[in-house]
PDB file as gemmi writes it, atoms N, CA and C in Angstrom:
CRYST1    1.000    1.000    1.000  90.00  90.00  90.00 P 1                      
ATOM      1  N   UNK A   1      -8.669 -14.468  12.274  1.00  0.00           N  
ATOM      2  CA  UNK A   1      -7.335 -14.809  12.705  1.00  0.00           C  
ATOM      3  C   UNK A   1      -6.398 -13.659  12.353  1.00  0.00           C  
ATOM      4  N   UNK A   2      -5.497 -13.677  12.969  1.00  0.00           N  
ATOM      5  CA  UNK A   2      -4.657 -12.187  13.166  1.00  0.00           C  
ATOM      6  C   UNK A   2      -3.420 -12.842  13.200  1.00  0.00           C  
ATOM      7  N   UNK A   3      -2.606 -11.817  12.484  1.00  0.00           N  
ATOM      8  CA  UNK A   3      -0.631 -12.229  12.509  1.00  0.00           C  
ATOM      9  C   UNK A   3      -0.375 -12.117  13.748  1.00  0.00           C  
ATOM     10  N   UNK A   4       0.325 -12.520  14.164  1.00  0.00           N  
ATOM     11  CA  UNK A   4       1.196 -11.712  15.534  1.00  0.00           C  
ATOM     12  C   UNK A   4       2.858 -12.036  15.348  1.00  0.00           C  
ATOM     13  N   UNK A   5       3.854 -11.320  15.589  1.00  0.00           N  
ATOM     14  CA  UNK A   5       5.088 -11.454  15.775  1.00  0.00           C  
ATOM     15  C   UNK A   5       5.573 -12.581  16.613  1.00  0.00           C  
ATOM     16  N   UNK A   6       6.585 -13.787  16.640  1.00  0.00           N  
ATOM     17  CA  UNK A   6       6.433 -14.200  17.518  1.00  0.00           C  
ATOM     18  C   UNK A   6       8.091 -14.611  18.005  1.00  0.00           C  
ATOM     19  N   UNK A   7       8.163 -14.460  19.341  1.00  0.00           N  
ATOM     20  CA  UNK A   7       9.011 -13.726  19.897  1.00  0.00           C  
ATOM     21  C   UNK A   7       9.602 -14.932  20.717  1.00  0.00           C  
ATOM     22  N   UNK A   8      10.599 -14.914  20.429  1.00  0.00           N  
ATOM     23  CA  UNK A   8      11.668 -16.116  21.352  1.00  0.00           C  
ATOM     24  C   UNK A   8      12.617 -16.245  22.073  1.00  0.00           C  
ATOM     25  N   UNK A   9      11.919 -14.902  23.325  1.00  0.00           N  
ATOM     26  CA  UNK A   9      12.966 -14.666  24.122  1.00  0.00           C  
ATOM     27  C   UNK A   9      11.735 -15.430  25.298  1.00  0.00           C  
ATOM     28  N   UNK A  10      13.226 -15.885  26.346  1.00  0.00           N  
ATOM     29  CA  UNK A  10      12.725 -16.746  27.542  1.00  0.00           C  
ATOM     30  C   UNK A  10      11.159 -15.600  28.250  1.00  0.00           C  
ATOM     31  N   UNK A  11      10.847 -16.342  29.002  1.00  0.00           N  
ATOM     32  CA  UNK A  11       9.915 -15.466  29.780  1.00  0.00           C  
ATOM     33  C   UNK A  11      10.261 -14.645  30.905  1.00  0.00           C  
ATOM     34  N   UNK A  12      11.649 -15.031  31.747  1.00  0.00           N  
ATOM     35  CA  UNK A  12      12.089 -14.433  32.442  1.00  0.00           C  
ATOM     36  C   UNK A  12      13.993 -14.486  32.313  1.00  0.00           C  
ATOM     37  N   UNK A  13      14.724 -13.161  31.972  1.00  0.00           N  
ATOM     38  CA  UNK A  13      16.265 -13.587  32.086  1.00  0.00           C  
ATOM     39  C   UNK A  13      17.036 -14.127  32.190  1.00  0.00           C  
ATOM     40  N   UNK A  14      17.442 -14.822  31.326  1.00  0.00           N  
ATOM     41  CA  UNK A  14      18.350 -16.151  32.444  1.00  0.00           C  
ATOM     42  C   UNK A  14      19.552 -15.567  33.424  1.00  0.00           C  
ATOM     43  N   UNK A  15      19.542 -14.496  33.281  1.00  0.00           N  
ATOM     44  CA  UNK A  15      20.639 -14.030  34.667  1.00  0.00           C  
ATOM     45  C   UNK A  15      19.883 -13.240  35.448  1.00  0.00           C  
ATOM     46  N   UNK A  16      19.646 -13.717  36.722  1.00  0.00           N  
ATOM     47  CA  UNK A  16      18.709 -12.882  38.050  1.00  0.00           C  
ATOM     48  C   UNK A  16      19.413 -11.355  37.917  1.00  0.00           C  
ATOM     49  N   UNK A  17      18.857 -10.105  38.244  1.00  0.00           N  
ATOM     50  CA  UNK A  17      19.163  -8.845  38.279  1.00  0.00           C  
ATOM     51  C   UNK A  17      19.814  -8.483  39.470  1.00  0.00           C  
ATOM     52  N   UNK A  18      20.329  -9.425  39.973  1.00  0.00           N  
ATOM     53  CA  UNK A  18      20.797  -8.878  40.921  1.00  0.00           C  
ATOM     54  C   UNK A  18      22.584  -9.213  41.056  1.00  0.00           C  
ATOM     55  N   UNK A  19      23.266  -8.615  42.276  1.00  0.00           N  
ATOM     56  CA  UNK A  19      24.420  -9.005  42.355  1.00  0.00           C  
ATOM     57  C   UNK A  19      25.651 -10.231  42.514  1.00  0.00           C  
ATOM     58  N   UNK A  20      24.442 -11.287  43.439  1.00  0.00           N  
ATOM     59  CA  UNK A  20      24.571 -12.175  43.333  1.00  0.00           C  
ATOM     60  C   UNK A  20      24.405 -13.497  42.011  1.00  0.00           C  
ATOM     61  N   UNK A  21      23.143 -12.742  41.353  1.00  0.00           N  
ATOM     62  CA  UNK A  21      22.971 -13.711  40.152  1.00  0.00           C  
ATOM     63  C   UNK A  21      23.812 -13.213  38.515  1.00  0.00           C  
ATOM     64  N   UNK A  22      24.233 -12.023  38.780  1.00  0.00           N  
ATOM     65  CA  UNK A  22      25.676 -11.149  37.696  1.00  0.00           C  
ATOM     66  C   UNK A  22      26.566 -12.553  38.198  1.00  0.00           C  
ATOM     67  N   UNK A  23      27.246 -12.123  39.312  1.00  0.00           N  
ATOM     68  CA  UNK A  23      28.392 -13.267  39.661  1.00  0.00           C  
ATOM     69  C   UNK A  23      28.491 -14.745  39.265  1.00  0.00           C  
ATOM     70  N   UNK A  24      27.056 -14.937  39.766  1.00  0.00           N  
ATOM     71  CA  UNK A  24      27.034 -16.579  39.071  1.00  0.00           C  
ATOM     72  C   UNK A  24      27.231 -17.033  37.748  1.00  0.00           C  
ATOM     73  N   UNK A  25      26.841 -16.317  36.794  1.00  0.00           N  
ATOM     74  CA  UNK A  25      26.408 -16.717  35.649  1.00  0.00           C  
ATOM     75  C   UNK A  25      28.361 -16.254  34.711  1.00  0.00           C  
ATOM     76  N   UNK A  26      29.169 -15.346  35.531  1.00  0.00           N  
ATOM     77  CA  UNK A  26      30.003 -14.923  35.058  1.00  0.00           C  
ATOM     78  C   UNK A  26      31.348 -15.967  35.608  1.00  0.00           C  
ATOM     79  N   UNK A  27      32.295 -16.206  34.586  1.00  0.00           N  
ATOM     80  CA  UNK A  27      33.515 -17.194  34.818  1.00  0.00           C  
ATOM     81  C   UNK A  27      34.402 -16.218  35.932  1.00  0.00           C  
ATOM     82  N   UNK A  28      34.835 -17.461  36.418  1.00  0.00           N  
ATOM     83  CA  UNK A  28      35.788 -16.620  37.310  1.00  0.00           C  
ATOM     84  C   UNK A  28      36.310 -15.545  37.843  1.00  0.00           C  
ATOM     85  N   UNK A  29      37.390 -15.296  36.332  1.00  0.00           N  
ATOM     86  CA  UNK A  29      37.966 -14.346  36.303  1.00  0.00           C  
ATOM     87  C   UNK A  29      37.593 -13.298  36.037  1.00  0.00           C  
ATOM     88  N   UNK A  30      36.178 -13.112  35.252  1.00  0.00           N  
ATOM     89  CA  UNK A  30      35.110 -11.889  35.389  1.00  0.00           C  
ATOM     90  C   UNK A  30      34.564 -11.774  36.111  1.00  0.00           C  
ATOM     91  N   UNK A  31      34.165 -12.685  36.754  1.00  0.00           N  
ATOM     92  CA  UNK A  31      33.571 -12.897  38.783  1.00  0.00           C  
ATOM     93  C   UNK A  31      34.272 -11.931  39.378  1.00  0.00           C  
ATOM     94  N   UNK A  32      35.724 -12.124  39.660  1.00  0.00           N  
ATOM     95  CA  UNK A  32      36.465 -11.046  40.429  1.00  0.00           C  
ATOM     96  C   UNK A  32      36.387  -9.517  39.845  1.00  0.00           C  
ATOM     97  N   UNK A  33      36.624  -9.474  38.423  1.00  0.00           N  
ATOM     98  CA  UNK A  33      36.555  -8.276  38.099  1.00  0.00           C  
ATOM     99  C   UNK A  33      35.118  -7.371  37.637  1.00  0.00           C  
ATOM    100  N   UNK A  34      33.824  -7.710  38.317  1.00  0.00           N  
ATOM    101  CA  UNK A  34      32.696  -7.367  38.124  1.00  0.00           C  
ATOM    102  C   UNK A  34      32.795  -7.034  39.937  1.00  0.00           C  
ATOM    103  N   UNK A  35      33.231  -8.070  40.685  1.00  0.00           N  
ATOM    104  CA  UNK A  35      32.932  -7.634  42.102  1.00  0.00           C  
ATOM    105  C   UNK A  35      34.155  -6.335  42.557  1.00  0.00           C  
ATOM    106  N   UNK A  36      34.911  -6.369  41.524  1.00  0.00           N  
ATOM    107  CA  UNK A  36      36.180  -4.882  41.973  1.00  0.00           C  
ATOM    108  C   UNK A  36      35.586  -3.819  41.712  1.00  0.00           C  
ATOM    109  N   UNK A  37      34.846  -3.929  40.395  1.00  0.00           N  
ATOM    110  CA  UNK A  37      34.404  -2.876  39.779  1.00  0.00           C  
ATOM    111  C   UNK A  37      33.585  -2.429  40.862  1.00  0.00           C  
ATOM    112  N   UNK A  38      32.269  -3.498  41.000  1.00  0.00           N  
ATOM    113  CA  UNK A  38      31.118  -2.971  42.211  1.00  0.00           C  
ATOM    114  C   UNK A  38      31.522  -2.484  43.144  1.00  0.00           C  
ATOM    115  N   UNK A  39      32.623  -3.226  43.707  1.00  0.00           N  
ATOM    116  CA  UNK A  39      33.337  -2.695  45.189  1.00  0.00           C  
ATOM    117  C   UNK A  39      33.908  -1.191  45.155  1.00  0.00           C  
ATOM    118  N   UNK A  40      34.353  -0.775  43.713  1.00  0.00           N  
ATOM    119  CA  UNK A  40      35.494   0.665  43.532  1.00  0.00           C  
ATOM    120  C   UNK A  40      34.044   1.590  43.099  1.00  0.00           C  
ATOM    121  N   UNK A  41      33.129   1.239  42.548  1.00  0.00           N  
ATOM    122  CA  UNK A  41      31.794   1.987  42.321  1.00  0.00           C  
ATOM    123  C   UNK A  41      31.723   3.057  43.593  1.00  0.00           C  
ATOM    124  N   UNK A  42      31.293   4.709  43.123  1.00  0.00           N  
ATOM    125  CA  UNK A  42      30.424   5.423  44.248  1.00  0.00           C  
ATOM    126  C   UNK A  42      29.055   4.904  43.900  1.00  0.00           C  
ATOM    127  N   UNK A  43      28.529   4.835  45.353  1.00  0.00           N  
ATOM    128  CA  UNK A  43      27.557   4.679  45.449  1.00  0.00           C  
ATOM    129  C   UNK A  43      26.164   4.959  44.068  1.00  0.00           C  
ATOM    130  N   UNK A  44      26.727   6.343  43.603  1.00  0.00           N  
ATOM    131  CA  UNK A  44      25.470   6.633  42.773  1.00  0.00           C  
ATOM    132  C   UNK A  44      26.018   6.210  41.074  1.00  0.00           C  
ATOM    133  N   UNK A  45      27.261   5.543  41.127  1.00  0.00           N  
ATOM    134  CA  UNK A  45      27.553   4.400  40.085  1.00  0.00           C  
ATOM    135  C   UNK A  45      27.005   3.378  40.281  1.00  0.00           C  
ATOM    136  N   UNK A  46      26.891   3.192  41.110  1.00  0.00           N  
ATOM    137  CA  UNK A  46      26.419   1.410  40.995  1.00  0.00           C  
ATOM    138  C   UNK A  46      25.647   0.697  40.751  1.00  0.00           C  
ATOM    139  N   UNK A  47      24.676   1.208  40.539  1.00  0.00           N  
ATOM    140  CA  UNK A  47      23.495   0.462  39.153  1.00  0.00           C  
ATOM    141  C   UNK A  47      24.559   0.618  38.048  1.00  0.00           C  
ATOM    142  N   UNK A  48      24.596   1.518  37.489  1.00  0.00           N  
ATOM    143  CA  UNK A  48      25.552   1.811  36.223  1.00  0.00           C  
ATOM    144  C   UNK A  48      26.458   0.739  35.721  1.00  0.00           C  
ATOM    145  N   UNK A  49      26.943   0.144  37.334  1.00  0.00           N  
ATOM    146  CA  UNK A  49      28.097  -1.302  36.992  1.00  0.00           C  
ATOM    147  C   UNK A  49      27.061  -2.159  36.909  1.00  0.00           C  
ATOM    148  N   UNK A  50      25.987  -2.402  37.504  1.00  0.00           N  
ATOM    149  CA  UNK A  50      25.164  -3.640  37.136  1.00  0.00           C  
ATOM    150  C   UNK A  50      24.424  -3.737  36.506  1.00  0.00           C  
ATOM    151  N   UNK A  51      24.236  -2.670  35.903  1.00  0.00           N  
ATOM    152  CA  UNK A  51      23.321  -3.153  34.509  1.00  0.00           C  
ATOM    153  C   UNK A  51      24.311  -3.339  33.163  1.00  0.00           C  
ATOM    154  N   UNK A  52      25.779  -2.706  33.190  1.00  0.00           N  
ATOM    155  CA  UNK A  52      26.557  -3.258  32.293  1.00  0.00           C  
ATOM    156  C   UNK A  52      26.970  -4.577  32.639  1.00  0.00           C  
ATOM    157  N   UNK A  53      27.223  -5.258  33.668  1.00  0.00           N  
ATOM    158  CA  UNK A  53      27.630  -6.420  33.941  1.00  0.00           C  
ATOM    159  C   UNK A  53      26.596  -7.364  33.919  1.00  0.00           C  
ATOM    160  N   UNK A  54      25.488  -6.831  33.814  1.00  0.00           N  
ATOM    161  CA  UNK A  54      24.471  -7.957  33.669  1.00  0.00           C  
ATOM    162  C   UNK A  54      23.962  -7.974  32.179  1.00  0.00           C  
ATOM    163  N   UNK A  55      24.406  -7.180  31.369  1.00  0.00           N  
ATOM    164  CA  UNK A  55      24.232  -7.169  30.311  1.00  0.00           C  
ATOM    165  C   UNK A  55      25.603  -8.226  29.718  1.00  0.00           C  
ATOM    166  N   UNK A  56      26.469  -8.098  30.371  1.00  0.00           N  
ATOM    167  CA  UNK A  56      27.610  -9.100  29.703  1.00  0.00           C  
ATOM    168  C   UNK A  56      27.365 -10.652  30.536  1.00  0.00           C  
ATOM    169  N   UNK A  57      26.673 -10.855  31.407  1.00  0.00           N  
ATOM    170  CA  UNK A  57      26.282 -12.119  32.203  1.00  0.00           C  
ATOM    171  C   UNK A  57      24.876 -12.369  31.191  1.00  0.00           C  
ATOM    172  N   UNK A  58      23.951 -11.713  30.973  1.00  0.00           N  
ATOM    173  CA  UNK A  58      23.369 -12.330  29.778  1.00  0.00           C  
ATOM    174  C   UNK A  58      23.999 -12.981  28.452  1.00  0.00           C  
ATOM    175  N   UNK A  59      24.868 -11.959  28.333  1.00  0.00           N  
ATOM    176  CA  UNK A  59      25.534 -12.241  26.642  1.00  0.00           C  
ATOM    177  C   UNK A  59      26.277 -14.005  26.772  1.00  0.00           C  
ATOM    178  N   UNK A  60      27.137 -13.707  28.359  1.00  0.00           N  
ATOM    179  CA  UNK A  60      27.925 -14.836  28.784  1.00  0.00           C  
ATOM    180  C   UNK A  60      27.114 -16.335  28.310  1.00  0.00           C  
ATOM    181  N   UNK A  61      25.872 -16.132  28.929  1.00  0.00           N  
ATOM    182  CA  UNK A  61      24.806 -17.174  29.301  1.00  0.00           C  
ATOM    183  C   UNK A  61      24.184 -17.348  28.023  1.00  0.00           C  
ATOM    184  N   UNK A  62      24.103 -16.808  26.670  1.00  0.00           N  
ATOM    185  CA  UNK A  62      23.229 -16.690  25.874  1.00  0.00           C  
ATOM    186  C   UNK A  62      23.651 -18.058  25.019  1.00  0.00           C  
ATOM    187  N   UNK A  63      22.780 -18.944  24.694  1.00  0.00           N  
ATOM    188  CA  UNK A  63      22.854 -20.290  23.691  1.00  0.00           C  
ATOM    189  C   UNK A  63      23.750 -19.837  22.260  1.00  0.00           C  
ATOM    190  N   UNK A  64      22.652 -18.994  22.127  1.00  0.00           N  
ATOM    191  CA  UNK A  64      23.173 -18.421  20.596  1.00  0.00           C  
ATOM    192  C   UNK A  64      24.467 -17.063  20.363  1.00  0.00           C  
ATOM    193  N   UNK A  65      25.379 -17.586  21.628  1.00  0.00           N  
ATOM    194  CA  UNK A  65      26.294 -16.538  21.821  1.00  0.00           C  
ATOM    195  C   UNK A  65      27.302 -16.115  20.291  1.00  0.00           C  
ATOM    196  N   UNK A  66      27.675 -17.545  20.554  1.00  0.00           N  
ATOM    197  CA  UNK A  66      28.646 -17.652  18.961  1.00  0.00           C  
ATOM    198  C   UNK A  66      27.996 -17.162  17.505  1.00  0.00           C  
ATOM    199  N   UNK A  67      26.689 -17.445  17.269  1.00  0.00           N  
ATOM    200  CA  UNK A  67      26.263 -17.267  16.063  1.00  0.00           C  
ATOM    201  C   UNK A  67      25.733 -15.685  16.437  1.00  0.00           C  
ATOM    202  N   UNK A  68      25.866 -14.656  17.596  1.00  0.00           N  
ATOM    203  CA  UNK A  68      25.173 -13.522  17.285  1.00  0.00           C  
ATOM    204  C   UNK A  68      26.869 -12.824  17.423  1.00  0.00           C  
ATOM    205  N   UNK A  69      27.824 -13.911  17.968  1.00  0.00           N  
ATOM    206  CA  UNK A  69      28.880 -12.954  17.614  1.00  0.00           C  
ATOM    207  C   UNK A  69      29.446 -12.612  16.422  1.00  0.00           C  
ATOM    208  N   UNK A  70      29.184 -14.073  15.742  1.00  0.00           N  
ATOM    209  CA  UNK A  70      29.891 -13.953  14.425  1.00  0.00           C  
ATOM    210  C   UNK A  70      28.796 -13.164  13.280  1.00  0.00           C  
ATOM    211  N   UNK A  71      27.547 -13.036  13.600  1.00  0.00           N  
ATOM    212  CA  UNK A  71      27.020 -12.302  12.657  1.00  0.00           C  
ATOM    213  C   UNK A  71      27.284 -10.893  13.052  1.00  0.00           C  
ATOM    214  N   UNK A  72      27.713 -10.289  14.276  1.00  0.00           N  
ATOM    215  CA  UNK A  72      28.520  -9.113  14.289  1.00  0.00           C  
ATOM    216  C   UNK A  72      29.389  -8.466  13.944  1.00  0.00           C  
ATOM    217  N   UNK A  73      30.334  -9.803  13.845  1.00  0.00           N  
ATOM    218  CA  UNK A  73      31.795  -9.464  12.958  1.00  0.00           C  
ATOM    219  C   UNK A  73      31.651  -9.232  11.419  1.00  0.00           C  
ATOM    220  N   UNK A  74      30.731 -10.139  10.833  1.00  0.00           N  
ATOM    221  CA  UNK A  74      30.412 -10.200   9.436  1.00  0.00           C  
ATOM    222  C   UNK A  74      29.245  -9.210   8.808  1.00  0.00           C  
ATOM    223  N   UNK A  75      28.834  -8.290   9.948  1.00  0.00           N  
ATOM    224  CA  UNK A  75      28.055  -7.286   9.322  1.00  0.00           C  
ATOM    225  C   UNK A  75      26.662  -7.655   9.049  1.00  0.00           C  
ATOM    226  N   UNK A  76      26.261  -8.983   9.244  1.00  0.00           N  
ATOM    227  CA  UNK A  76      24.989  -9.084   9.196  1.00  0.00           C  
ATOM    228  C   UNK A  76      24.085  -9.375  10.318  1.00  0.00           C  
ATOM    229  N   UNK A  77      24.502  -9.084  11.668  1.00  0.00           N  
ATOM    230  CA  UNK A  77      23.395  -8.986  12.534  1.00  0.00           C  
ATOM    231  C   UNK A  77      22.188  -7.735  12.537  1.00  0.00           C  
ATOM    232  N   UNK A  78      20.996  -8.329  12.866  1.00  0.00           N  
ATOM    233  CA  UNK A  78      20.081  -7.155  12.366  1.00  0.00           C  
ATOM    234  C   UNK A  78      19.950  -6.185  13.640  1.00  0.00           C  
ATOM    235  N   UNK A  79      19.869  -5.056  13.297  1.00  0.00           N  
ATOM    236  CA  UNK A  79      19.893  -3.945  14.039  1.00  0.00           C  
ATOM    237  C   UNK A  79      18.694  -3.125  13.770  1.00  0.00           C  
ATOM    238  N   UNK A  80      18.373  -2.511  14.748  1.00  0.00           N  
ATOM    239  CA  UNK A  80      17.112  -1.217  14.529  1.00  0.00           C  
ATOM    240  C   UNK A  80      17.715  -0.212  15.238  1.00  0.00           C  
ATOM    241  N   UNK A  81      17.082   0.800  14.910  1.00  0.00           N  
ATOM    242  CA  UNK A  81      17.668   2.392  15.607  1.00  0.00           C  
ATOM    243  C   UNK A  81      16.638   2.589  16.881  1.00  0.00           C  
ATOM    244  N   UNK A  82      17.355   3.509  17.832  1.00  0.00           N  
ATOM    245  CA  UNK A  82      16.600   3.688  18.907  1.00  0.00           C  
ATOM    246  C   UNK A  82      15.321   4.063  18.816  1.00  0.00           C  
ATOM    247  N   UNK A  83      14.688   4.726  17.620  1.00  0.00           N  
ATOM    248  CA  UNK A  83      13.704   5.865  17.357  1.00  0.00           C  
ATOM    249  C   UNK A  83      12.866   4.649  17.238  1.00  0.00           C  
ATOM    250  N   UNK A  84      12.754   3.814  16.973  1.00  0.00           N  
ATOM    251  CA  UNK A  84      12.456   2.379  16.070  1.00  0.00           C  
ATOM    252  C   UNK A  84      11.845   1.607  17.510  1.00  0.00           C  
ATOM    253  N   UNK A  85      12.815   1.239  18.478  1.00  0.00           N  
ATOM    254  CA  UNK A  85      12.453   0.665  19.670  1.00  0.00           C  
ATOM    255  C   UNK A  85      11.198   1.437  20.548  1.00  0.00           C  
ATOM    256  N   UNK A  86      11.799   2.771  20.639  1.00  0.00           N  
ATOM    257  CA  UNK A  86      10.545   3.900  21.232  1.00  0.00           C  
ATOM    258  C   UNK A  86       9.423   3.636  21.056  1.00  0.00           C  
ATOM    259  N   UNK A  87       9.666   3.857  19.817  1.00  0.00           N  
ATOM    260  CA  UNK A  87       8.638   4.043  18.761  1.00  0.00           C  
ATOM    261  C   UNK A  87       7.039   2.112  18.990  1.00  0.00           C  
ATOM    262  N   UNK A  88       7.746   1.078  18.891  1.00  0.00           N  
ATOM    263  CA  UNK A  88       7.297  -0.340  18.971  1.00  0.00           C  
ATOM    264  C   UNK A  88       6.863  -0.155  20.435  1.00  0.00           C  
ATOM    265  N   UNK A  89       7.638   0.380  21.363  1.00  0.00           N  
ATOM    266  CA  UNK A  89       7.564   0.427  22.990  1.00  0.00           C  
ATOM    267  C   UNK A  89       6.049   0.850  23.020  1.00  0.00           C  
ATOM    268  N   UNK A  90       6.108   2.353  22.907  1.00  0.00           N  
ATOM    269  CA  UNK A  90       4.592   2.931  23.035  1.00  0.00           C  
ATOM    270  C   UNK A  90       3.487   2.408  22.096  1.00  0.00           C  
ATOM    271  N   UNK A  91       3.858   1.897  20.912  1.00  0.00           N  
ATOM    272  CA  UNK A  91       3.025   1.084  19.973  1.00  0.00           C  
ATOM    273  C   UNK A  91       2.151  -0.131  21.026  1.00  0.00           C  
ATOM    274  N   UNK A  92       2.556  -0.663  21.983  1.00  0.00           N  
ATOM    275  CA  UNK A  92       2.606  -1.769  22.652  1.00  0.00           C  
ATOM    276  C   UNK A  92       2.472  -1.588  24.025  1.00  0.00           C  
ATOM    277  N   UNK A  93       1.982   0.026  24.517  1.00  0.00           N  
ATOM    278  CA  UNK A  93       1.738   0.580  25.660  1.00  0.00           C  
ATOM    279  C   UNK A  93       2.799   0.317  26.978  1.00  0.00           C  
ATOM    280  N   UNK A  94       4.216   0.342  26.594  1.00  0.00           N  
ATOM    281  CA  UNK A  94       5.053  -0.013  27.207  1.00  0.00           C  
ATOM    282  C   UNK A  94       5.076   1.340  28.125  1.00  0.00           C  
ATOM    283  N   UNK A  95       5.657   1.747  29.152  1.00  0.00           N  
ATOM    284  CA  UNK A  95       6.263   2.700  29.425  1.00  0.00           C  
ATOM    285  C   UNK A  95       7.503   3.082  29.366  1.00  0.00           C  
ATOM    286  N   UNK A  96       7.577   4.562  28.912  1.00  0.00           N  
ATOM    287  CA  UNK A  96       9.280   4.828  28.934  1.00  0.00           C  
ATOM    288  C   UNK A  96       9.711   5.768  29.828  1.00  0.00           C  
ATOM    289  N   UNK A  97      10.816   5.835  30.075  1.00  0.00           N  
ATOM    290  CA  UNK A  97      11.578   6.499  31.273  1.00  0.00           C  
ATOM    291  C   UNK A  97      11.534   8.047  30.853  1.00  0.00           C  
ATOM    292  N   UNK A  98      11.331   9.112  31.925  1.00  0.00           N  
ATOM    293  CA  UNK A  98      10.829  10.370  31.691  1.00  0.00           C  
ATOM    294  C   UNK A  98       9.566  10.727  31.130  1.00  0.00           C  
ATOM    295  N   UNK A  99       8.320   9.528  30.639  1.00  0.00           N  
ATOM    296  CA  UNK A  99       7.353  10.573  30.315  1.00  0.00           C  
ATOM    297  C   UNK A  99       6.524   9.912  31.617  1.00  0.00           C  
TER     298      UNK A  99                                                      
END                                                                             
């Protein structure tokens, strides 16, 4: 028998990657101002707006929003350094961008 890490993130995003599923998951008034942004985007911005906006439509959507905010404010949310993520990525035969 072997340890394994065990990991309690959904199996798939709860916000679809796309433009339509950013919008949904976002209130209103960030509804409009995610679709201005996309709309004022050049073209070779515009992933750039949707992967930040879908990163805040996750956060939006997240259960444990409140308790990962407030352990932000209070200094104790846990953090790792990028070298750290890389590093677990290829540990785990992930691929990374540029090699």
């Amino acid at each position: 028998m072997s340890v394994q890490p065990v990991y309690h993130h959904p199996p798939q995003p709860r916000v679809p990657r796309t433009p339509d599923g950013i919008a949904a998951a976002l209130q209103a008034g960030r509804r409009m101002e995610f679709y201005r942004e996309l709309g004022q985007a050049p073209i070779d911005q515009a992933e750039q707006v949707l992967n930040r906006w879908w990163c805040e439509a996750e956060m939006d959507t997240d259960p444990d929003q409140d308790r990962t905010i407030a352990a932000a404010r209070n200094g104790t949310l846990p953090t790792t350094t990028m070298a750290d993520v890389l590093r677990l990525r290829r540990e785990r035969g992930g691929d990374l961008p540029g090699e």
